[in-house]
C-alpha positions in Angstrom: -5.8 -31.3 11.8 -7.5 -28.2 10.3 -7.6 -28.6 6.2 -8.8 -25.2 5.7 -11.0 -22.5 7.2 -12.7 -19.0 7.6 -12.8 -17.0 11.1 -11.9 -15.2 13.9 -10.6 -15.8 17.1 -9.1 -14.4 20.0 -7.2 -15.9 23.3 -5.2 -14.5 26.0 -3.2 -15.7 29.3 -1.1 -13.5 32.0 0.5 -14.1 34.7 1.9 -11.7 37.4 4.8 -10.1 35.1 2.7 -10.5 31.3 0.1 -10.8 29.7 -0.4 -12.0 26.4 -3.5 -11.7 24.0 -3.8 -13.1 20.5 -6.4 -12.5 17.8 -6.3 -14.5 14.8 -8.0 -14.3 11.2 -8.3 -16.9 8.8 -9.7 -17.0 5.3 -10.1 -19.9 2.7 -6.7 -19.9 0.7 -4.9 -22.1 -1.3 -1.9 -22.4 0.3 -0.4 -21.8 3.9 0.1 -17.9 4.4 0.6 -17.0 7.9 1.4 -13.4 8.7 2.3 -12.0 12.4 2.1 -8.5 13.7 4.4 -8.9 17.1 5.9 -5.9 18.3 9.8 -5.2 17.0 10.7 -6.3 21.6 9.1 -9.5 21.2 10.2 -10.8 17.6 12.1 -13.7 19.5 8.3 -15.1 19.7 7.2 -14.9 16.1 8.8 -18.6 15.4 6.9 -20.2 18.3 3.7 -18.5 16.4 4.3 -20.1 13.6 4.8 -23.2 14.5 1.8 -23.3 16.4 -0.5 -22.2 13.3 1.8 -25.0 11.4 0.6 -27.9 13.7 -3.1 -27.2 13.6 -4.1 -25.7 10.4 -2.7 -27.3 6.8 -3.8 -23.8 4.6 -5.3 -20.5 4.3 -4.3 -17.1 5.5 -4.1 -16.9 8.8 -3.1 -13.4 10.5 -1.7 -13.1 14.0 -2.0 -9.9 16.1 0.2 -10.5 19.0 -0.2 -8.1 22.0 2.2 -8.4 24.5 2.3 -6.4 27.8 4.6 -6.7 30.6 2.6 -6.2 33.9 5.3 -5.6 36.5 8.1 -3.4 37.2 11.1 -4.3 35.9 14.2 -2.6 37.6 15.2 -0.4 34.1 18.7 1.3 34.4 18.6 5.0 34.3 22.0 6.9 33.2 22.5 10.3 33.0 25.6 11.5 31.4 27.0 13.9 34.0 30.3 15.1 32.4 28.1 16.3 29.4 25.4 17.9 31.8 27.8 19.7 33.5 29.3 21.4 31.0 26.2 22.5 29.3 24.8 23.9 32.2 28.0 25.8 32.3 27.7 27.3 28.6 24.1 28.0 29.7 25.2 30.2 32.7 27.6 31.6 30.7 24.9 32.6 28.2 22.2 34.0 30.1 24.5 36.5 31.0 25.1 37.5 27.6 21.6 37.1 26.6 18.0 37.1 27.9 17.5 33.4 28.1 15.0 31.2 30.5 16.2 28.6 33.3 17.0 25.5 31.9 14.4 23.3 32.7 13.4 19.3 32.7 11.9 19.6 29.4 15.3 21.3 27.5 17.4 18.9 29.3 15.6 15.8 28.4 15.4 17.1 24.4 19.8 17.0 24.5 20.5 13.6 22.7 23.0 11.0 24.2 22.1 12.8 27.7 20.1 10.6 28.9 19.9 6.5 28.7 17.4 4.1 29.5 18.7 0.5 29.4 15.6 -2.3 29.6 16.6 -5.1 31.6 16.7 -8.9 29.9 13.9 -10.7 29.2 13.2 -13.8 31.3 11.8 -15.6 27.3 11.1 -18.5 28.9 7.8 -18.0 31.1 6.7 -15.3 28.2 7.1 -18.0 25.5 4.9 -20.5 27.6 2.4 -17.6 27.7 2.4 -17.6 24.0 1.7 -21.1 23.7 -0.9 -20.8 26.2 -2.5 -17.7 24.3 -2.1 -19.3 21.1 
């Protein structure tokens, strides 16, 4: 066990869908202080962090930087709301004859909120969490 220390470290592991890199600093402090920077996806993680710096070091400030990337293609879910397409396509017909506007383009229709929905598939947490313990 660790009592106290000052430095710098970095690890990493991947496999075929993540990889996962980990730099660490640590400086002399009285107490235990341990503060991660995990992305907001991957806050499911920060615990198993933690308790890795808890079994090996007793105090100090240690600070985690927590990359995590996902290698593969996941199958993400693309919706389009068609009903509400439709009908502003419509309006914008009607308006070009009225007045001199440009043909609606990929760029206008992506800028229309609630058109368009990306859903992210579920994370597998199990083979990213034994990268973390691997990485950290």
């Amino acid at each position: 066990m660790v009592y106290s220390m000052t430095g710098f470290g970095h690890a990493e592991a991947a496999d075929e869908n993540w990889s996962v890199k980990v730099e660490a600093k640590a400086v002399n402090h009285r107490f235990l202080d341990i503060h991660i920077r995990l992305s907001r996806n991957y806050q499911q993680l920060e615990e198993t962090f933690r308790q890795l710096v808890t079994t090996g070091i007793q105090r100090g400030r240690i600070e985690l930087s927590v990359n995590i990337k996902e290698l593969s293609e996941q199958n993400r879910i693309v919706k389009i709301d068609r009903g509400l397409l439709a009908g502003l396509y419509r309006q914008w017909q009607e308006l070009q004859g009225e007045l001199p506007l440009p043909d609606l383009t990929f760029d206008h229709i992506f800028q229309i909120p609630d058109l368009v929905k990306i859903e992210e598939p579920e994370i597998d947490w199990e083979p990213l969490t034994k990268l973390a313990v691997q990485a950290g």
